[in-house]
Structures are given as structure tokens and as C-alpha cells.
C-alpha positions as CSV (number, residue, x, y, z in Angstrom):
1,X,2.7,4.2,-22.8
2,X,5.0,1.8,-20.5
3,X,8.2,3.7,-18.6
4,X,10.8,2.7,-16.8
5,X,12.7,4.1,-13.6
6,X,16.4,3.6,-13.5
7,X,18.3,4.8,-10.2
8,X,20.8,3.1,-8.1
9,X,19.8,0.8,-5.5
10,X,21.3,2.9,-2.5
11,X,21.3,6.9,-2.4
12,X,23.5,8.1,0.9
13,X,23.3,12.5,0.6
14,X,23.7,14.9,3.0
15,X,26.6,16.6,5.1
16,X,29.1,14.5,6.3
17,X,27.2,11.1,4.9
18,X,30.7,9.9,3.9
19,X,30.8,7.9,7.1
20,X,27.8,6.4,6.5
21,X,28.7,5.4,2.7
22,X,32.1,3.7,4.1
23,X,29.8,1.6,6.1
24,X,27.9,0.6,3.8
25,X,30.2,0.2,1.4
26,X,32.2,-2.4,3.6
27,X,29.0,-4.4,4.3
28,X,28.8,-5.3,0.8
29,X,32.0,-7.7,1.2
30,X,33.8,-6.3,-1.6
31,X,37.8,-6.4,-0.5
32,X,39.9,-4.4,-2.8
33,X,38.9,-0.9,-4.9
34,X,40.2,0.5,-7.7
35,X,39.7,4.3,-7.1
36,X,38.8,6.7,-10.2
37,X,39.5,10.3,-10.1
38,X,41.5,13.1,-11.8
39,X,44.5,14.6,-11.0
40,X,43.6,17.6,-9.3
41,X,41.7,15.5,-6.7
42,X,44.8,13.4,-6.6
43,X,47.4,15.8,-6.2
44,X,44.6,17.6,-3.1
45,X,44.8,14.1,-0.9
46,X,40.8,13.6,-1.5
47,X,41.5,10.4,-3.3
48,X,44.0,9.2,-0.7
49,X,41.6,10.8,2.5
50,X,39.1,8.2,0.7
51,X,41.7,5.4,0.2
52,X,42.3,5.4,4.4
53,X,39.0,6.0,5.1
54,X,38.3,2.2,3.1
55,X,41.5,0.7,4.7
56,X,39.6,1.6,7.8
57,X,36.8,-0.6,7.0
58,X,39.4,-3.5,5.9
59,X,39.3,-2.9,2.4
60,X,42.4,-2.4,0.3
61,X,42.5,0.3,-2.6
62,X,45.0,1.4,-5.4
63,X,44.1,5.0,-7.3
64,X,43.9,5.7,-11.1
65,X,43.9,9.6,-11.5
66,X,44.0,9.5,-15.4
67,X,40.5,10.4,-15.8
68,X,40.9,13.6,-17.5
69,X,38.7,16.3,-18.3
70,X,36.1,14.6,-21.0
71,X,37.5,11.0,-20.2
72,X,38.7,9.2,-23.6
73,X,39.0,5.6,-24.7
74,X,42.8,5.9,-23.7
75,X,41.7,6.8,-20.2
76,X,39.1,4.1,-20.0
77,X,42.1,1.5,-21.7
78,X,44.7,2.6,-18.9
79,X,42.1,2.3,-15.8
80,X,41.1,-0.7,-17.6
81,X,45.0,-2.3,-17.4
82,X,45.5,-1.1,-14.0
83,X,42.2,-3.1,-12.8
84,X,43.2,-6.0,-14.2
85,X,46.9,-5.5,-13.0
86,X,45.7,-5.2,-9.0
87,X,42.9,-7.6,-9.2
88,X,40.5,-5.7,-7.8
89,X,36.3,-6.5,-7.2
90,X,34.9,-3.1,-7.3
91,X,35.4,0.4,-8.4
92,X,34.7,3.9,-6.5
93,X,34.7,6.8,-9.0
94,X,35.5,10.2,-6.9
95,X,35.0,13.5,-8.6
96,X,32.6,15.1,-11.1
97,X,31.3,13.2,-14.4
98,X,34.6,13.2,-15.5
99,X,35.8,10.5,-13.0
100,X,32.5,8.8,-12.8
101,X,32.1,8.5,-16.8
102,X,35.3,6.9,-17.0
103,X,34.8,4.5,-14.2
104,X,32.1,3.3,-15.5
105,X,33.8,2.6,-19.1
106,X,36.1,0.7,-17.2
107,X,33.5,-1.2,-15.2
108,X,31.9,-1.8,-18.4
109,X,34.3,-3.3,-20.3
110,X,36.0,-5.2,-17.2
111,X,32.6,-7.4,-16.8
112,X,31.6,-8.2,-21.0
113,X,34.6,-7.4,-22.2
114,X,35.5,-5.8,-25.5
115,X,36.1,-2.2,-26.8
116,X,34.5,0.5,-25.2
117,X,33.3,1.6,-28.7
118,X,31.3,-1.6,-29.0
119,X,28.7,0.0,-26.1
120,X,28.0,2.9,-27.9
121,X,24.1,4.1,-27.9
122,X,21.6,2.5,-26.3
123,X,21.7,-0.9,-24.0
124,X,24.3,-2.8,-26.3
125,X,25.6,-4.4,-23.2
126,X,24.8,-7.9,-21.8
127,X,26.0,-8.2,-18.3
128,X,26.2,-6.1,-15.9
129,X,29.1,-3.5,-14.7
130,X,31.8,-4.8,-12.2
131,X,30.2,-2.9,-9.0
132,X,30.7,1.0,-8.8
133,X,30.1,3.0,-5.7
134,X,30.2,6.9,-7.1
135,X,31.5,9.7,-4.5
136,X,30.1,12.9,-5.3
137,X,32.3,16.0,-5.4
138,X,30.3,18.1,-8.0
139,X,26.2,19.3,-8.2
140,X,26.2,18.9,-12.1
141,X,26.4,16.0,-14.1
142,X,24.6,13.6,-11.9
143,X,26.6,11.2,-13.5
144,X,26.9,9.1,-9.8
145,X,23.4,8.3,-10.4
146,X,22.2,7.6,-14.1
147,X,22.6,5.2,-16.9
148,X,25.0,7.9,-19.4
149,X,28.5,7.1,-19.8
150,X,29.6,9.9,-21.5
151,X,33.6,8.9,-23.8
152,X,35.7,10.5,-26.0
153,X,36.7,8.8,-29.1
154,X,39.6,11.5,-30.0
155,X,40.1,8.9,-33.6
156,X,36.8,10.4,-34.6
157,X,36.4,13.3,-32.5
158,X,32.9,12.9,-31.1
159,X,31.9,12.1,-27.6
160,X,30.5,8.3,-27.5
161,X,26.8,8.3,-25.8
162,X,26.8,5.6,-23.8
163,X,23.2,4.8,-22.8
164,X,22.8,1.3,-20.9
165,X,21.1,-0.1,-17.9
166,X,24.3,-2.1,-16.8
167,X,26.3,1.3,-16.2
168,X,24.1,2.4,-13.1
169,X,26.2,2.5,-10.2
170,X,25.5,-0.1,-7.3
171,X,26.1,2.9,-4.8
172,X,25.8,6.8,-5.1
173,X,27.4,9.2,-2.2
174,X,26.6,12.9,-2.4
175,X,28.0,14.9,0.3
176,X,28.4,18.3,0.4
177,X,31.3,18.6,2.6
178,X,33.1,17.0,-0.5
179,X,31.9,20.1,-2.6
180,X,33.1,23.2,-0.8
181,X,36.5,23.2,-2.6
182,X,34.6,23.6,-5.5
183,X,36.0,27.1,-7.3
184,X,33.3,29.6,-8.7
185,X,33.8,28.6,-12.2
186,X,33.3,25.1,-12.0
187,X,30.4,25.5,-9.7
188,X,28.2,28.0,-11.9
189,X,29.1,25.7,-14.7
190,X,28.0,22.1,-12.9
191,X,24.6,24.1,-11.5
192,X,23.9,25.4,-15.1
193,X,24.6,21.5,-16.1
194,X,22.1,20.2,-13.6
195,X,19.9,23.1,-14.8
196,X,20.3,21.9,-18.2
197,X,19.3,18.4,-17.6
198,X,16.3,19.4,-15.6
199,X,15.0,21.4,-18.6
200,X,15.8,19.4,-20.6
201,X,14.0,16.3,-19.3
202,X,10.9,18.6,-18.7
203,X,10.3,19.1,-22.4
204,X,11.5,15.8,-23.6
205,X,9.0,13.6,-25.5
206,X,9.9,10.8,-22.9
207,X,8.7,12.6,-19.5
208,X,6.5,11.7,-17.2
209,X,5.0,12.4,-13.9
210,X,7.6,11.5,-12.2
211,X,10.4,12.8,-14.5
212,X,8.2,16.5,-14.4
213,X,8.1,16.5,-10.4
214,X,11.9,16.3,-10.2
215,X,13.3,18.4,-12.9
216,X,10.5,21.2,-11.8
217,X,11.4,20.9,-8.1
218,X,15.4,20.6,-9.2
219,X,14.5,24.1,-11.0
220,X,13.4,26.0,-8.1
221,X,16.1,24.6,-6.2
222,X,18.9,26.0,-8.8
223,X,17.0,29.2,-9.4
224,X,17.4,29.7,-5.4
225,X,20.9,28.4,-4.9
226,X,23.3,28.7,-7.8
227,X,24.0,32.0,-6.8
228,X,24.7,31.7,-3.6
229,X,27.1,28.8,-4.0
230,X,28.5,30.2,-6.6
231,X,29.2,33.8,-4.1
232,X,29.9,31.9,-1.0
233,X,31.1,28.7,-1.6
234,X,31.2,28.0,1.9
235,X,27.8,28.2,2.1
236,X,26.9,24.4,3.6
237,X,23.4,24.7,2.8
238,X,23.4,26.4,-0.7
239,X,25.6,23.4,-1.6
240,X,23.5,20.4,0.3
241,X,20.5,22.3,-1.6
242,X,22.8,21.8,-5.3
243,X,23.2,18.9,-4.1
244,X,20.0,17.6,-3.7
245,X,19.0,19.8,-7.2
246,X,21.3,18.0,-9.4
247,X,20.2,14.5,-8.3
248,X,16.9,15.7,-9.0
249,X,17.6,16.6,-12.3
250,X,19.6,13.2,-13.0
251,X,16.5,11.3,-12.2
252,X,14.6,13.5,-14.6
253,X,16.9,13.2,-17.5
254,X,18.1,9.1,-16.6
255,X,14.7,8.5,-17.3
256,X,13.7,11.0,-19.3
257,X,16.4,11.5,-21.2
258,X,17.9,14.9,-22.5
259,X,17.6,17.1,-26.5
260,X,19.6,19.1,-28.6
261,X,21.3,20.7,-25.5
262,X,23.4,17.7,-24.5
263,X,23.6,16.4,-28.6
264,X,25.2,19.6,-29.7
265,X,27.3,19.8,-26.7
266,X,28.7,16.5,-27.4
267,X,30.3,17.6,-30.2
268,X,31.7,21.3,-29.3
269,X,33.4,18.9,-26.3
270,X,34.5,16.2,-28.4
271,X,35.7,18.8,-31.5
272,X,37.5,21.5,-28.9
273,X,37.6,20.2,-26.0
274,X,35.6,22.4,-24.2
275,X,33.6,21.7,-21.0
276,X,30.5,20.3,-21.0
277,X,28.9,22.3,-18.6
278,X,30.0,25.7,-19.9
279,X,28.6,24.4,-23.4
280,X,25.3,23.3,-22.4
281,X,25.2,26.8,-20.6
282,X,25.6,28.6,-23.4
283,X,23.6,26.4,-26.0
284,X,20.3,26.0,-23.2
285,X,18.5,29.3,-24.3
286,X,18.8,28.9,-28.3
287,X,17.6,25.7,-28.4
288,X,14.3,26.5,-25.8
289,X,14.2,29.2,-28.4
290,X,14.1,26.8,-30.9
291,X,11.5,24.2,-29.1
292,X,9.3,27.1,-27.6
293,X,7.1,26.6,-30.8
294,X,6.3,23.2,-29.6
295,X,6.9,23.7,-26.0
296,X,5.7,26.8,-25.0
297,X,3.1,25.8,-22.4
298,X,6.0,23.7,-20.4
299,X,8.5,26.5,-21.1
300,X,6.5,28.5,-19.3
301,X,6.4,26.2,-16.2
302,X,10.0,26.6,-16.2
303,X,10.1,30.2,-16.0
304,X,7.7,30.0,-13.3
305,X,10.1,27.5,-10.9
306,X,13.1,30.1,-12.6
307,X,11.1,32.4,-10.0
308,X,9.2,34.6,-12.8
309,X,6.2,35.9,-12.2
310,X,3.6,34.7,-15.3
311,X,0.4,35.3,-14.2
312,X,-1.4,36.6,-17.1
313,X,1.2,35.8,-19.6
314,X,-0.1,33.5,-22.5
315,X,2.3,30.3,-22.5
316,X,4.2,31.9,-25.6
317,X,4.8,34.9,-23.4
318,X,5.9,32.3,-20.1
319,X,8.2,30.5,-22.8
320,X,10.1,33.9,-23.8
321,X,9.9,34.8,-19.9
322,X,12.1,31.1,-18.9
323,X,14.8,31.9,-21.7
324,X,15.4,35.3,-20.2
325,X,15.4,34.1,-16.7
326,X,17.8,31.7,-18.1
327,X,20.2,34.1,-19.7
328,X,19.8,36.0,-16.5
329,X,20.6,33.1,-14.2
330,X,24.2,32.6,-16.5
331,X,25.0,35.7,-16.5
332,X,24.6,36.0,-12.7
333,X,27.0,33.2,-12.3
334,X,29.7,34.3,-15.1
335,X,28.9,32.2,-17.9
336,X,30.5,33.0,-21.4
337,X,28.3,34.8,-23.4
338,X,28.8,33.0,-26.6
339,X,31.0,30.2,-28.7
340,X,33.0,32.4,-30.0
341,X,34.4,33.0,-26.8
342,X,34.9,29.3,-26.0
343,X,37.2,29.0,-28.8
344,X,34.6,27.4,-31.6
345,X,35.1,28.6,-35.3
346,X,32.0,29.2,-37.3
347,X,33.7,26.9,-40.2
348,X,33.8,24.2,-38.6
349,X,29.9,23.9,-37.4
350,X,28.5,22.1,-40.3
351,X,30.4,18.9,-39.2
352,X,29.2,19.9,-35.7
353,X,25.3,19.8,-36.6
354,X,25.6,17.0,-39.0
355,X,27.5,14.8,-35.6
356,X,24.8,16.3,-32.8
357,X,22.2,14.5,-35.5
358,X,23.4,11.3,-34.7
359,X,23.8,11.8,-30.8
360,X,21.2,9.5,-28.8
361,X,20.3,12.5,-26.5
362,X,18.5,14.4,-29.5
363,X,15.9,11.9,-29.7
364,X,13.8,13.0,-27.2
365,X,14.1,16.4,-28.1
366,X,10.1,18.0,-28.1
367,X,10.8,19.4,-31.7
368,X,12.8,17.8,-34.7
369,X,15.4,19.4,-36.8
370,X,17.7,18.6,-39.5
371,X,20.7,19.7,-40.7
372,X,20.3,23.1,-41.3
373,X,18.0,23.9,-38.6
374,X,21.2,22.5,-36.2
375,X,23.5,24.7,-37.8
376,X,21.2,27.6,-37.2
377,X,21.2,27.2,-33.6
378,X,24.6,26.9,-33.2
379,X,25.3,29.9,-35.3
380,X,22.7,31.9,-33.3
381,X,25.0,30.7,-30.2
382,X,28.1,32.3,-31.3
């Protein structure tokens, strides 16, 4: 069976590469940037430390901070007017996934045009992105790297899967420096992202060689520096190691793609809200559960780069061990134990399940399910 490797054509990590990435970024010509982040970045003077730091290498910039939490088609529309208004030939997303997904709707749509709806699933694009250079300020999503957009469509409430070639960025910058600000709740819950992707790529049905040496090796990373980062967020080389971790795990799952994880996620974010992170934290260990029947030999090498001693364990026995060191690992970091504590209402999952069904990133999953199974694991999650 063919594969194929999708990653940006430039990586630039490591602390303080920003320099580096403004040089680069000048010496692709480009003369004016539209810059994508949130608000709180915004209000903190990152996205205007970044907009001198261009104008230093001669290239103008105006900033759209209306990429909220779990960016919507309104967000995409409104970055999308402002582009258009300014007349600018590139785009630098700054942030976490949030800024970065929504950049890359607006990229999207800027270059073939249309409604952000229309690229919904798998490739439906024709032409590529208007450029997008991604700064990194987040080890989670790897969303800098891959080829997910993740929207919102609050009309429906679902989160659109976006899966398409044209929306991997020209340029990724991860430097830790950028992450330090990061507060202990959003950096347990991007490391049990990256965690989650990882995983998840390891047992998909797509992996491959390549896809298993990353995720395993973004594993061990996690398993060794979550906590600390999450303890000591000062800690310069526990977040260069997340860092490098979550990339890892985004060039396992860009190519590898994801499960029931990330498909059920979807839709607790897209019902509630919620974020994404924190979901696929708490949804991880029920649906290994729910694969170790199929998985269990793989499971078991993820309980191994968790740190778990399986020598002599069968591979269902190394399967149960990686969901405890899971649970162990959240719990470590403060993760909600449950749903119910997030908010969701046991009413309302059969629209949830029946919605994850028709997310793209359950395809992959190792074991199918239909619509009861789905509502079973989300019931054993509350």
C-alpha cells in the first residue's frame, strides 16, 4: 500500500529561532501580512512584538485577533474581509490551533474562493492556500504543521473537518520562548492533545513506519515532560522537549491520521463549546479501552514509551497497563475526571455519537463502531 508524507516545506524550532524565522520569512519577498491570533495574545503585545519584528525586515502587517476559542465560519468571514480590505500577500497565524485553524480558513477561501463550508472533508480544494507562515505558541494541536483545519459551523453545531493538502502552511516556527507564558491549565491540556494525536496515529489503520517512529518517540517525550512544564513552566527545556513532542505527534497523525478520540471531541466542542484538548483528554482512555480488542499488541507499546514496565505482561495485559498510565499521566497534570464535569448532559449524547460518525478523523480508527457502540463510550466517559 502507497502513502504519502505531508509537512511543510520549512521547519524553524528551538529557543529563540524567532530570529531566524523573520529571516526567512523576509527572504520569501512577501510585502505585507495579515496576522491571525486571539485576543489574549493581542491584548499581551505578542501579536504586536511580532508585527515590529516584520516591519524590521521591511514587511508591513495589520492584526486580526478574532480567532476565538474553536474558530467559527464568522471568524474565518471577518479575517477573510479584513484580508481583502488591506490587500495583503501572506498570512502569519500566531497562537495555538485556534489562531492557526482559522488562518488557514481564511487562506483557503482567499486563494479558490467560496464558502468555507464547501472544503469540508477531505481534499475538496483546487488551488493552493494564499501563503501561511504559523508561529507556535502552544505544544498541542500541531496545527502549525499539518493538513487539519479544524471550523465551527455554530448553524449546525459541529466542528467542520477540514482535511486538504492546500492548507499546509508554507512555513512553521516553534519556539519555546513563545510558550513560557503558557498557564498550567492550558499546558496539561495541549500536552494531553499532542498525546492524543500520537496515540492516536499509532493505532490508526493508516500508520506506517514513519508515522510509528514519531508518535512512539512523541510518547516518551510527553511521558517525561508534561509534568514538568506543567510544574515549572519556566522550565526552558521541558517546553523545547513539548515542543519538539507535539510536532512529532503532528507528523504522525497529518499522515496518519487520528480515531474516535478527535471524532467525538468534535462534537462535545462544537455542541458545548468546550476545549478540545481537555476533551480529547478525557475521551483518550475509553476509547483505547474500546480499541484494545483490536489493538492490544500496539497498546502495549504505548504503555511501554508511557514509561511502564511490561516485561512479561501478555499484550492484553500491556494494553490495560497504557490506559492506566494514561489516566495517571491526566491526573498528574489536573485534567477533569469526567464529562459531566465539563458541562455535557447525558441527553444530549445520542446526537453527539450519531455526529462523531460522520467526522473524517474516525475513519482510521483500528476498530469500527456504530451508533450505539459511540454512545457507549461517551456514556462510560461521564
Amino acid at each position: 500500500m502507497s502513502s504519502t508524507f505531508f509537512i511543510p516545506a520549512v521547519n524553524i524550532m528551538g529557543i529563540d529561532c524567532l530570529e531566524e524565522a523573520m529571516v526567512a520569512i523576509r527572504n520569501y519577498g512577501f510585502t505585507k501580512a495579515l496576522i491571525v491570533t486571539d485576543a489574549g495574545l493581542a491584548k499581551a503585545g505578542v501579536a504586536t512584538a511580532i508585527a515590529e519584528k516584520l516591519a524590521m525586515q521591511d514587511i508591513d502587517s495589520v492584526i486580526f485577533d478574532g480567532a476565538k476559542p474553536n474558530p467559527s465560519i464568522a471568524n474565518v468571514e471577518a479575517g477573510l474581509a479584513l484580508l481583502s480590505t488591506s490587500q495583503c500577500d501572506f498570512i502569519v497565524s500566531l497562537g495555538g490551533g485556534s489562531p492557526h485553524d482559522c488562518a488557514k480558513g481564511i487562506a483557503l477561501c482567499a486563494t479558490n474562493g467560496g464558502h468555507i463550508r464547501d472544503y469540508e472533508g477531505v481534499d475538496q480544494s483546487t488551488k493552493p492556500q494564499l501563503p501561511l507562515v504559523a508561529i507556535n505558541t502552544t505544544a498541542g494541536t500541531a496545527s502549525e504543521m499539518t493538513r487539519f483545519c479544524i471550523i465551527t459551523d455554530e448553524s449546525r453545531h459541529v466542528k467542520m473537518a477540514i482535511v486538504d493538502r492546500n492548507v499546509t502552511p508554507l512555513l512553521s516556527v516553534n519556539d519555546p520562548a513563545l510558550m513560557v507564558a503558557m498557564p498550567k491549565g492550558l499546558t496539561a491540556a495541549t500536552g494531553m492533545d499532542a498525546l492524543t494525536h500520537a496515540i492516536e496515529a499509532y493505532v490508526s489503520t493508516a500508520a506506517n513506519p514513519i508515522t510509528d517512529a514519531c508518535a512512539i518517540k512523541a510518547i516518551e517525550l510527553i511521558s517525561a515532560n508534561l509534568r514538568l512544564a506543567v510544574r515549572d513552566g519556566s522550565d526552558l527545556q521541558a517546553r523545547e522537549n513539548m515542543a519538539y513532542a507535539q510536532f512529532l505527534a503532528g507528523m504522525a497523525f497529518n499522515n496518519a491520521s487520528l480515531g474516535f478520540v478527535h471524532a467525538m471531541a468534535h462534537q462535545l466542542g462544537g455542541f458545548y463549546d468546550l476545549p478540545h484538548g481537555v476533551c480529547n483528554a478525557v475521551l483518550l482512555p475509553h476509547v483505547q479501552t474500546f480499541n484494545a480488542v483490536v489493538s492490544a499488541e500496539r497498546l502495549s507499546h504505548v504503555a511501554h514509551a508511557l514509561g511502564t514496565d511490561i516485561r512479561g505482561m501478555s499484550a492484553e495485559e500491556g494494553a490495560q497497563a497504557a490506559i492506566v498510565a494514561i489516566r495517571c499521566l491526566a491526573q498528574d497534570v489536573e485534567i477533569p475526571a469526567g464529562l459531566r464535569e465539563l458541562g455535557a448532559k447525558l441527553q444530549d449524547i445520542p446526537v453527539l455519537a450519531a455526529n462523531a460518525l460522520k467526522d473524517a478523523c474516525g475513519l482510521t480508527n483500528p476498530r469500527a463502531a456504530d451508533q450505539r457502540q459511540i454512545e457507549e463510550i461517551f456514556r462510560s466517559a461521564f
